[in-house]
C-alpha positions as CSV (number, residue, x, y, z in Angstrom):
1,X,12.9,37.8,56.3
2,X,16.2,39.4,55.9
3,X,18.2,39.6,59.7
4,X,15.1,37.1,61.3
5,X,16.4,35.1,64.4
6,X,14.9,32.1,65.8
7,X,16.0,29.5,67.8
8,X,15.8,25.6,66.5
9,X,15.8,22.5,67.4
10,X,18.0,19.8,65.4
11,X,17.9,16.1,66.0
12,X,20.8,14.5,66.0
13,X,20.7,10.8,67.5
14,X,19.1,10.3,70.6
15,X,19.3,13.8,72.0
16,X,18.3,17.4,71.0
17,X,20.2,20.1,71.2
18,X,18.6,24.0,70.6
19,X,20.8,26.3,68.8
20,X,20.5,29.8,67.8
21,X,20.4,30.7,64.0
22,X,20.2,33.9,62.5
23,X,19.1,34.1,58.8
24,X,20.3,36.9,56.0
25,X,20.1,34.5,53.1
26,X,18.6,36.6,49.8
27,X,18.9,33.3,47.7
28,X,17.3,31.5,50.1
29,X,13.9,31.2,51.6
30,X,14.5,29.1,54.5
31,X,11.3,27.0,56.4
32,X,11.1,26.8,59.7
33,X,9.5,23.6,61.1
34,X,5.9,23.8,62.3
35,X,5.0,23.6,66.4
36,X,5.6,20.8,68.2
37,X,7.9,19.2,65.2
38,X,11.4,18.4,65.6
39,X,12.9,18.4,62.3
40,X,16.1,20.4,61.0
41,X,14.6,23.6,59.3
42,X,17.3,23.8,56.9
43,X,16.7,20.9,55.4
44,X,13.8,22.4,53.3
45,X,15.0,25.2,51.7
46,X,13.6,26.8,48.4
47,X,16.2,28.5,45.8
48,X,15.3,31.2,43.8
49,X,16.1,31.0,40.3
50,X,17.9,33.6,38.5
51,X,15.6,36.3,36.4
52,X,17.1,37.2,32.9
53,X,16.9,41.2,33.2
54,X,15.8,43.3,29.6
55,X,16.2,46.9,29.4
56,X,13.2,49.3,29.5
57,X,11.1,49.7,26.5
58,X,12.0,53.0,24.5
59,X,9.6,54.2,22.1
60,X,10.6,54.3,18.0
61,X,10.7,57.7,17.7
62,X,13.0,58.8,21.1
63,X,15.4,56.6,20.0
64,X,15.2,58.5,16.8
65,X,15.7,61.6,18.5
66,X,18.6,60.6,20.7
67,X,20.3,59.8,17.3
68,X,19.8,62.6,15.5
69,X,21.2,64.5,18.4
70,X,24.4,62.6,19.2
71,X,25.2,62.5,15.5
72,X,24.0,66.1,14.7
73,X,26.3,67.4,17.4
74,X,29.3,65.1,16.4
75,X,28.4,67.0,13.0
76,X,28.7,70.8,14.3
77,X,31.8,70.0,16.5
78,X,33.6,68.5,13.8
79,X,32.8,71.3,11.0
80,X,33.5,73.6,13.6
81,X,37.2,71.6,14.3
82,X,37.8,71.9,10.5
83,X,37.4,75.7,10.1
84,X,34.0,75.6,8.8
85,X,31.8,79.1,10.1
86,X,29.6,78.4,13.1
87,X,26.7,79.6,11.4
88,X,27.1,77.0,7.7
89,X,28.2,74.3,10.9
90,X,25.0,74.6,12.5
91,X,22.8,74.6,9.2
92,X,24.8,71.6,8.2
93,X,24.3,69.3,11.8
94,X,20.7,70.5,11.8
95,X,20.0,69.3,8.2
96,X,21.6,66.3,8.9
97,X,20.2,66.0,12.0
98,X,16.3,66.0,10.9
99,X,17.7,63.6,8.0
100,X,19.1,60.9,10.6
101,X,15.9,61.5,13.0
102,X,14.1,60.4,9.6
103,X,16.3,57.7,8.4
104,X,16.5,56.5,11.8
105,X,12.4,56.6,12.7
106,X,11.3,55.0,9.5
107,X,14.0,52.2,8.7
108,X,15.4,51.8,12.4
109,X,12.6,49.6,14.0
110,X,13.6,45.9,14.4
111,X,10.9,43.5,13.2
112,X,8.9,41.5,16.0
113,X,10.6,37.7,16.2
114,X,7.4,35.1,16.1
């Protein structure tokens, strides 16, 4: 438990000696000893080993959306930047647009690794 306190008991030599030990170890799960033990608690202590994190699944045809988009509207802006009439601009990105969302949903899927 993250902020836990306990007190512990450590042998060292002949004597014991309690101490108090407060715990806020997120790479660590830390054992304490069981009743009526004497043992250090620390000396069992379990790591956790690191997790390799993968983004989210996003379906085939989203991703083919969110590229006709991006590209459609670099499109428009930049044949409205060039003079070109809004109206023949937006024809233009839109055109291309549904071409990429195409292009993009039936050749962009990566093949499964086996």
């Amino acid at each position: 438990m993250l902020g836990a306190s306990a007190t512990l008991v450590e042998v060292a030599g002949d004597f014991k000696r309690p101490f108090e030990a407060k715990f806020a170890f997120c790479d660590e799960f830390l054992f304490a000893p069981e009743r009526g033990s004497s043992q250090f608690a620390l000396s069992s202590s379990v790591t956790i080993l690191p997790v390799h994190l993968r983004p989210p699944s996003i379906d085939q045809g989203v991703q083919a959306f969110l590229w006709a988009l991006g590209l459609g509207l670099f499109i428009w802006l930049g044949l409205l930047a060039i003079g070109v009439s809004g109206a023949t601009s937006f024809i233009l990105a839109a055109v291309a647009g549904g071409l990429i969302f195409l292009y993009v949903r039936i050749f962009g899927e990566e093949d499964l690794r086996r």
